[in-house]
KOLZA-969210 format. One record per residue (C-alpha): residue in three letters; chain; x, y, z. Coordinates in Angstrom, 2 decimals, always signed. Layout:
// KOLZA-969210
code / unit / xx / yy / zz
ALA / A / X / Y / Z
...
END
This chain:
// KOLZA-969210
code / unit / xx / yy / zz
UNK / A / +0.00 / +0.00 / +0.00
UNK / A / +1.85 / +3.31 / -1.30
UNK / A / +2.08 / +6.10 / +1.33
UNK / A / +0.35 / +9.19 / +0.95
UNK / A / +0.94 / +13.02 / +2.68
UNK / A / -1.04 / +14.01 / +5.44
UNK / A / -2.29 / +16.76 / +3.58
UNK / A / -3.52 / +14.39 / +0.82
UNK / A / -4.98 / +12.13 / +3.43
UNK / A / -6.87 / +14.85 / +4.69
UNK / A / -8.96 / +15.26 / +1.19
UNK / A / -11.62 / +12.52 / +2.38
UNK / A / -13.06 / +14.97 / +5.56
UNK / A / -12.30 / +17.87 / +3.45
UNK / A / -14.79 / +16.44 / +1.12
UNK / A / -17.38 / +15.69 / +3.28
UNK / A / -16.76 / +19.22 / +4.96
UNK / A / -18.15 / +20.72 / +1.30
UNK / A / -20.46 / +18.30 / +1.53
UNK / A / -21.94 / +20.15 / +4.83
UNK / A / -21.57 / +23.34 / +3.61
UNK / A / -23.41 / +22.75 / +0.60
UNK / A / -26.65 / +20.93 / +2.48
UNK / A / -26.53 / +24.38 / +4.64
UNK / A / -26.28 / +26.52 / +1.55
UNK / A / -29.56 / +24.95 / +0.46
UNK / A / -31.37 / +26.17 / +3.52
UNK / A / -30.10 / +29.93 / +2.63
UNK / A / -31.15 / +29.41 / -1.23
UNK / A / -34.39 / +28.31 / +0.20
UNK / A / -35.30 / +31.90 / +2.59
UNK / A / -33.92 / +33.66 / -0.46
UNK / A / -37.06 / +32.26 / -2.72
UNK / A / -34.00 / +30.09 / -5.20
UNK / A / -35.28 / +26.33 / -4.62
UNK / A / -33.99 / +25.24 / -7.58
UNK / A / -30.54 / +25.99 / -6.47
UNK / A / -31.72 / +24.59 / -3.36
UNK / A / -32.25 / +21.08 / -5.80
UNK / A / -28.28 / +21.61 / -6.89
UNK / A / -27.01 / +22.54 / -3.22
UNK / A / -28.42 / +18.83 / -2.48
UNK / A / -27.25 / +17.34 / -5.22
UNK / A / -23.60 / +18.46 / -4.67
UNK / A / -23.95 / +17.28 / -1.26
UNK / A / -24.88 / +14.11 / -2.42
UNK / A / -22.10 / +13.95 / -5.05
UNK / A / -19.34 / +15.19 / -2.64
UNK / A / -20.85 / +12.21 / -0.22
UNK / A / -20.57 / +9.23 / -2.97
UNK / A / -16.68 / +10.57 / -3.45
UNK / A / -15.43 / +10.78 / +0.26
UNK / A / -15.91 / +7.15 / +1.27
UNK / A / -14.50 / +5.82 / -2.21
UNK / A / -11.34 / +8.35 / -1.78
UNK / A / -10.71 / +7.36 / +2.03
UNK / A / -10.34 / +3.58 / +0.74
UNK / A / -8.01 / +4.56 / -2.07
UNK / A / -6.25 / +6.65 / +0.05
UNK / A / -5.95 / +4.52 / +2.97
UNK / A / -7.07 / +7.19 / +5.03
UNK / A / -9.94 / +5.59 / +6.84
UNK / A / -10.72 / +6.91 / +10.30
UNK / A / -13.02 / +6.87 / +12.98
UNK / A / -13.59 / +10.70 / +12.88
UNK / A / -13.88 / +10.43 / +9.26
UNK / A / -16.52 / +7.85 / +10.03
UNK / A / -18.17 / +10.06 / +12.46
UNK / A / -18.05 / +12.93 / +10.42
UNK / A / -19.83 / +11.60 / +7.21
UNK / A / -22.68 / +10.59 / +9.38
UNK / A / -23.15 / +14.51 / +10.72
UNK / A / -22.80 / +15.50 / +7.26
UNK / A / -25.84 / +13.30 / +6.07
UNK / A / -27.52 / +14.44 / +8.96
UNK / A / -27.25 / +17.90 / +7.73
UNK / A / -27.32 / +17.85 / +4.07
UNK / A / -30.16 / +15.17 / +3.94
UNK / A / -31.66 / +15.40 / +6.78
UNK / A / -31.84 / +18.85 / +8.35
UNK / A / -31.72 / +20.83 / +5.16
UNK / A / -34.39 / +19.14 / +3.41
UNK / A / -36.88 / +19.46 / +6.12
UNK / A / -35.92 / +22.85 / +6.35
UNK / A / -36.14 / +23.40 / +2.68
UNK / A / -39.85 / +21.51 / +2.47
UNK / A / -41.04 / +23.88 / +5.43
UNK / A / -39.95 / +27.52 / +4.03
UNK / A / -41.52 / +26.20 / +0.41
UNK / A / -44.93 / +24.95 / +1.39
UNK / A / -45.00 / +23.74 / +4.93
UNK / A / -45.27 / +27.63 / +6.54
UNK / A / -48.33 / +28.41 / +6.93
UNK / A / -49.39 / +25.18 / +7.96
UNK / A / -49.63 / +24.71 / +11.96
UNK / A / -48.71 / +21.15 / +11.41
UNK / A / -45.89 / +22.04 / +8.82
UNK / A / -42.98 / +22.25 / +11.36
UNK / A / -44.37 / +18.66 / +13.13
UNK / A / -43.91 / +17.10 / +9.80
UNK / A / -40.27 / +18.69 / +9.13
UNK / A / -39.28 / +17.99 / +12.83
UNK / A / -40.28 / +14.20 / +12.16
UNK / A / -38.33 / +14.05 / +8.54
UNK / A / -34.86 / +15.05 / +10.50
UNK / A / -35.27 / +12.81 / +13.59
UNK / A / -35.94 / +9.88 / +11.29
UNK / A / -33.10 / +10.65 / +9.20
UNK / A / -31.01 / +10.47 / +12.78
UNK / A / -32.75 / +7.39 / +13.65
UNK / A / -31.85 / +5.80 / +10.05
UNK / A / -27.99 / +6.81 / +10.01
UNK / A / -27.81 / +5.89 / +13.88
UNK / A / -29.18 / +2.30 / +13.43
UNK / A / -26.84 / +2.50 / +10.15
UNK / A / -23.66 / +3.14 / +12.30
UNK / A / -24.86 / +0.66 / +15.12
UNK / A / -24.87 / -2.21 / +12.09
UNK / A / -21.33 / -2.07 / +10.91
UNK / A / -20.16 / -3.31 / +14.61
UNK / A / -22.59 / -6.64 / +14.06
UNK / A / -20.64 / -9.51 / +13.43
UNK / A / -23.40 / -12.00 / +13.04
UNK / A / -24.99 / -10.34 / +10.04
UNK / A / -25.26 / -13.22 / +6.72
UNK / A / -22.72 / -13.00 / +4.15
UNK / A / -25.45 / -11.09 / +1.79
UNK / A / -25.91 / -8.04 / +4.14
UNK / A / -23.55 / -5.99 / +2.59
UNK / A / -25.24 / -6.08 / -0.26
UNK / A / -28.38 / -3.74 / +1.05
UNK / A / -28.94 / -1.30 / +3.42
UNK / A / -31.68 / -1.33 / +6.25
UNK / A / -34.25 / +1.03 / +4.95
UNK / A / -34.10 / +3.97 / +2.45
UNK / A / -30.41 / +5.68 / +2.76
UNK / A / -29.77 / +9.25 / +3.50
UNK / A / -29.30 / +10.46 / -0.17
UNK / A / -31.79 / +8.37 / -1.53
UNK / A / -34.41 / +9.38 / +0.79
UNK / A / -33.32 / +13.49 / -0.18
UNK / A / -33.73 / +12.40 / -3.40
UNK / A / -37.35 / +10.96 / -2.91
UNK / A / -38.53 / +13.15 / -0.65
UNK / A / -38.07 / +16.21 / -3.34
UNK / A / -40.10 / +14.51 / -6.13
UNK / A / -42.92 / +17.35 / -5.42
UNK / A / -40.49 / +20.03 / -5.15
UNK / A / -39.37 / +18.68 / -8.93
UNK / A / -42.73 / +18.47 / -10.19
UNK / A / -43.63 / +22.35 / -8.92
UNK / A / -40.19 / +23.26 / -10.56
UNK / A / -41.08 / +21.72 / -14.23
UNK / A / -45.00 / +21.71 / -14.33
UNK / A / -45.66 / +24.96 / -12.14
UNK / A / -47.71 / +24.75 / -9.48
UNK / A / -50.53 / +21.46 / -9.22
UNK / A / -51.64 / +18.87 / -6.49
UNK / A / -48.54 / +17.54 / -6.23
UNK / A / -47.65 / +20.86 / -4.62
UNK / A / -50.06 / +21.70 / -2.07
UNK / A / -49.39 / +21.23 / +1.51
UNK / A / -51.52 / +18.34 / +2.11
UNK / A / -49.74 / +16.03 / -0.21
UNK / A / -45.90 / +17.47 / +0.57
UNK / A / -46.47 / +16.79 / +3.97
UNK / A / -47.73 / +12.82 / +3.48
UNK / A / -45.08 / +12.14 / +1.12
UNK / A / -42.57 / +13.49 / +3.85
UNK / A / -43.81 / +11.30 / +6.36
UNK / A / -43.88 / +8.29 / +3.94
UNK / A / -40.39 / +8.71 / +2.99
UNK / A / -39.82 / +9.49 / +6.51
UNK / A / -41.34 / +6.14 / +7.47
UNK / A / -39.38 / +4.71 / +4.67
UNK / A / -36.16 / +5.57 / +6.34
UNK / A / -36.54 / +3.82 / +9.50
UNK / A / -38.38 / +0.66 / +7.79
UNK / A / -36.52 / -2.92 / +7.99
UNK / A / -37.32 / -2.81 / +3.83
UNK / A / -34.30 / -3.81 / +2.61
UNK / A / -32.82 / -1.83 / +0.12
UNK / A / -30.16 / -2.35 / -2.93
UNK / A / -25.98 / -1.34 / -2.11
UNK / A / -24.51 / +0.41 / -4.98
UNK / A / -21.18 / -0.42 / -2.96
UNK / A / -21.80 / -3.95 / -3.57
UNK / A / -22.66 / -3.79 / -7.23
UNK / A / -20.20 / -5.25 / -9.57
UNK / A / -20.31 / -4.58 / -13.32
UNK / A / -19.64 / -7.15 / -16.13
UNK / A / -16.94 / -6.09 / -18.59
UNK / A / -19.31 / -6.56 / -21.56
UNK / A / -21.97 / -4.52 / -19.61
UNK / A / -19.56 / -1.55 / -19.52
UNK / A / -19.93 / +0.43 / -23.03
UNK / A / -23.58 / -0.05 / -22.70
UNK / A / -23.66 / +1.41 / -19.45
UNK / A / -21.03 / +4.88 / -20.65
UNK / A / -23.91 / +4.97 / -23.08
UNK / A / -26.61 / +5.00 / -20.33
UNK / A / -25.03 / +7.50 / -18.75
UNK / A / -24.26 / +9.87 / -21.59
UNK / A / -27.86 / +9.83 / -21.93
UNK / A / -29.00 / +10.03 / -18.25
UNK / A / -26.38 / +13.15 / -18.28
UNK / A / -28.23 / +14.66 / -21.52
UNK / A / -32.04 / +14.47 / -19.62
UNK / A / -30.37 / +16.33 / -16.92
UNK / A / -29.03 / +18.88 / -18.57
UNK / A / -32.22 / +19.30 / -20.83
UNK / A / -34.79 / +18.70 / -18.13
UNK / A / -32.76 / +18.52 / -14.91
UNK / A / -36.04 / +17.99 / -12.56
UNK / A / -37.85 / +15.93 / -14.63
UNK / A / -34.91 / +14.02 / -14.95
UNK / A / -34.77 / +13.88 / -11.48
UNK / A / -38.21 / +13.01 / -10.93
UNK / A / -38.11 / +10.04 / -13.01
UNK / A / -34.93 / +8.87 / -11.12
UNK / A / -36.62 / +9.11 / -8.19
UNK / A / -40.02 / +6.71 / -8.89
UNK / A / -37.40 / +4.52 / -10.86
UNK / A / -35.65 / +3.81 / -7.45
UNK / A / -39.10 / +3.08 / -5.67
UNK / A / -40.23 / +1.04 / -8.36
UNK / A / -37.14 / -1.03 / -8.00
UNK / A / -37.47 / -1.66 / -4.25
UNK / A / -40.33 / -4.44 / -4.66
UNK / A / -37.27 / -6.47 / -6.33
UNK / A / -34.97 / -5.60 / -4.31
UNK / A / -37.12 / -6.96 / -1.42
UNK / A / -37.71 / -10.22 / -3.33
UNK / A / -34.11 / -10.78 / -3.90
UNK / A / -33.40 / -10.22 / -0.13
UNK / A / -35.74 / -12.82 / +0.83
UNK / A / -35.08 / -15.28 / -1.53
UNK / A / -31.09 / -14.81 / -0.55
UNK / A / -32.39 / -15.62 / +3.14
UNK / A / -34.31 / -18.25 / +2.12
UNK / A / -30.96 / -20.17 / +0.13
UNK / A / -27.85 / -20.12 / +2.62
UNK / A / -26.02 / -22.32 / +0.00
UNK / A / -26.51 / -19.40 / -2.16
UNK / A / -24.76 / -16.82 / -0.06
UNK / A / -21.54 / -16.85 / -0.85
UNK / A / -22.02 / -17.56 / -4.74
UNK / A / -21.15 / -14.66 / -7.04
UNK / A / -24.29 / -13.06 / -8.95
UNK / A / -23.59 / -14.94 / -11.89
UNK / A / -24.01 / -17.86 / -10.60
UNK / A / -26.74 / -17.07 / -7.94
UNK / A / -29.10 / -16.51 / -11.68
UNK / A / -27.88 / -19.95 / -12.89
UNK / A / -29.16 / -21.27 / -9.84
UNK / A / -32.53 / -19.95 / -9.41
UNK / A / -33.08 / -20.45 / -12.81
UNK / A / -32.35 / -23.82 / -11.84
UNK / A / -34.53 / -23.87 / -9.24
UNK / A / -37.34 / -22.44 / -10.87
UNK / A / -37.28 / -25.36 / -13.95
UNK / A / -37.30 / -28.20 / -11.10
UNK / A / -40.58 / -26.42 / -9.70
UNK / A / -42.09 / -26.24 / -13.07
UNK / A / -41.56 / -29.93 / -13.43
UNK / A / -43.22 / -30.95 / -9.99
UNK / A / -38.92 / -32.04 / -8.91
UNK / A / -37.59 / -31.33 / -5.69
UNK / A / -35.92 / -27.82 / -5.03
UNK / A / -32.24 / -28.19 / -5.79
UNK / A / -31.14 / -25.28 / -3.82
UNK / A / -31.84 / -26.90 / -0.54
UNK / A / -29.41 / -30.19 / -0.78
UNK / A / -27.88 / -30.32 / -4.19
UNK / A / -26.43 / -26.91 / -6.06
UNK / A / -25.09 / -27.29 / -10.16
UNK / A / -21.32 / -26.40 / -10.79
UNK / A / -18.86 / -25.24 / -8.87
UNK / A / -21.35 / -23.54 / -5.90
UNK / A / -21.56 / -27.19 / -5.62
UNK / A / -18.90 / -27.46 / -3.09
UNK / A / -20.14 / -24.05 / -1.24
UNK / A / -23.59 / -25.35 / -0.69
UNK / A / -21.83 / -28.47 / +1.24
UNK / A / -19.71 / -26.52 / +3.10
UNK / A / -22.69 / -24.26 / +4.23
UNK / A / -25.08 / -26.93 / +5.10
UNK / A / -22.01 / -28.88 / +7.03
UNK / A / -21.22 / -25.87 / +9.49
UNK / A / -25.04 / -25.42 / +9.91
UNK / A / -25.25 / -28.60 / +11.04
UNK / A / -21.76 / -28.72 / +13.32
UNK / A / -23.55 / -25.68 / +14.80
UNK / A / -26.67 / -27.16 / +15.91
UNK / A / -24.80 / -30.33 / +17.42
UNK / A / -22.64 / -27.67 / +19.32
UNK / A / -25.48 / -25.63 / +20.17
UNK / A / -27.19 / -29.08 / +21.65
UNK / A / -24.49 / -30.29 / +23.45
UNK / A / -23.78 / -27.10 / +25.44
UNK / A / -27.45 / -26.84 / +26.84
UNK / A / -27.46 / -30.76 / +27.15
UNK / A / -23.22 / -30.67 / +28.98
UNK / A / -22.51 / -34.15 / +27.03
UNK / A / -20.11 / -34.41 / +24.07
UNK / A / -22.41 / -36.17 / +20.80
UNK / A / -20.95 / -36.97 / +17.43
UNK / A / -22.73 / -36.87 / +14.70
UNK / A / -23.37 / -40.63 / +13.59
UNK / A / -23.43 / -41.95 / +10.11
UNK / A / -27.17 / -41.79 / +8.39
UNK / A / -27.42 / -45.89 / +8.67
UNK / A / -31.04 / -45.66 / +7.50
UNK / A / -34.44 / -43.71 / +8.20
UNK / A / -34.25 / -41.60 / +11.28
UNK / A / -37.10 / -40.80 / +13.71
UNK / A / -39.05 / -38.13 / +12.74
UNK / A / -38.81 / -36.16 / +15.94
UNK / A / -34.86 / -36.84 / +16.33
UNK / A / -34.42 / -35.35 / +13.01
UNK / A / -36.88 / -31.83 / +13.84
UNK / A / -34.65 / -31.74 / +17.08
UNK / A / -31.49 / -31.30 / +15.25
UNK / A / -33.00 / -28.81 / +12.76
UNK / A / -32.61 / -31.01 / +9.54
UNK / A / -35.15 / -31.88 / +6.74
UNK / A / -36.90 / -34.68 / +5.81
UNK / A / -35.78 / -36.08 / +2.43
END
């Protein structure tokens, strides 16, 4: 690992420091009337936040204030500003317009506190780093403006009145502290044949924004909620398939579409005892520590030593539910 300066290893905080000061500079834009510089003071924000964590790994510079610090900074710029933002636009005059931004920012706390508290849990599944708990701070900033885009391209409509601002707050708000489990762009990995298709993508996602920059905006935003049903379905179907968990993605498809021709044909599931290729010998090494587990687990409330004896022919039905394994 190459050395780096001290000054060059500060560059991670000094990021997320403009990140701060740009979520505050959308709170001024805001009392001065400019909310759709208020849109590109959050934006920034959420820019400068996607580059700080991927510089303090390439720099090496990883710390715990850094840690601490990025989590204040969401706080701020997605949490506090936002709310703040929402209640000078349309939330004013309403008597329960400061209620509803109070209850945006304190779930935004409650999200990035429960967010911190889950990086110190050690007996989290081998998939868990592949979604967050709920809807993450700039995701949730991003939702939660989809009226404030609307008002900005269309003019003024129902999507603007106070009535409907202040549910869609409180459902994003609810959204944040949820247990819906939502999709990691840390953990996404890109196929090399996927990659000029993708530049293209993103020359044109670049082109909408620059044309239409809140419609574009707006349509990024229901695309992310209309992803989360799948993203939910692949979560559960991961918990469902331990053998799966260490698998790469590639091969995780092969195997459900696997799966999914055995149930067509009235077969037994293949996930749970038998897995094609080489997950073959992960599945066995999975269902082998589950199972040295459970034996350990029942001999330390039973205080005898049992070995696992060979499967000499059909077991009991009620020995076999003791130890936690399936019927064949």
């Amino acid at each position: 690992m190459p050395s780096y300066a001290a000054g060059i290893r500060l560059l991670p905080n000094a990021v997320t420091v403009l990140a701060l000061c740009a979520g505050l500079s959308a709170v001024q834009f805001a009392l001065a009337g400019r909310f759709e510089l208020c849109v590109a003071a959050v934006g920034a924000a959420a820019l400068c936040d996607a580059l700080d964590g991927g510089l303090a790994r390439l720099l090496d510079a990883s710390s715990k204030i850094g840690a601490e610090l990025d989590s204040l900074s969401d706080l701020v710029s997605f949490g506090v500003a936002p709310a703040l933002v929402f209640y000078i636009w349309q939330l004013q005059g309403n008597q329960f317009g400061w209620i509803v931004a109070l209850i945006f920012a304190v779930c935004m706390a409650l999200r990035l506190a429960r967010f911190n508290s889950l990086l110190e849990d050690t007996y989290q599944p081998p998939y868990a780093k592949e979604f967050f708990v709920g809807v993450p701070a700039p995701a949730a900033a991003l939702i939660a403006g989809i009226p404030l885009y609307l008002w900005l391209h269309f003019g003024p409509g129902w999507w603007s009145a106070p009535l409907t601002i202040a549910l869609w707050v409180l459902i994003v708000g609810g959204l944040m502290v949820s247990r819906v489990p939502t999709l990691s762009l840390k953990a996404v990995r890109v196929s090399p044949r996927l990659i000029a298709p993708l530049l293209v993508l993103v020359g044109l996602a670049a082109a909408v924004l620059l044309t239409v920059p809140f419609l574009g905006l707006a349509v990024v935003a229901v695309g992310y909620l209309v992803l989360m049903p799948y993203i939910v379905y692949r979560h559960r179907w991961l918990s469902r398939h331990p053998e799966a968990w260490n698998v790469p993605v590639r091969q995780r498809r092969a195997v459900a579409r696997a799966a999914r021709s055995t149930r067509r044909l009235g077969l037994r599931p293949p996930l749970r005892r038998r897995v094609a290729g080489s997950a073959s010998a992960v599945a066995r090494a999975v269902r082998r520590r589950g199972f040295e587990e459970r034996l350990e687990a029942r001999n330390g409330r039973s205080g005898m030593a049992i070995s696992p004896a060979p499967d000499t022919g059909p077991t009991r039905r009620g020995s076999r539910r003791r130890l936690g394994l399936r019927r064949r």
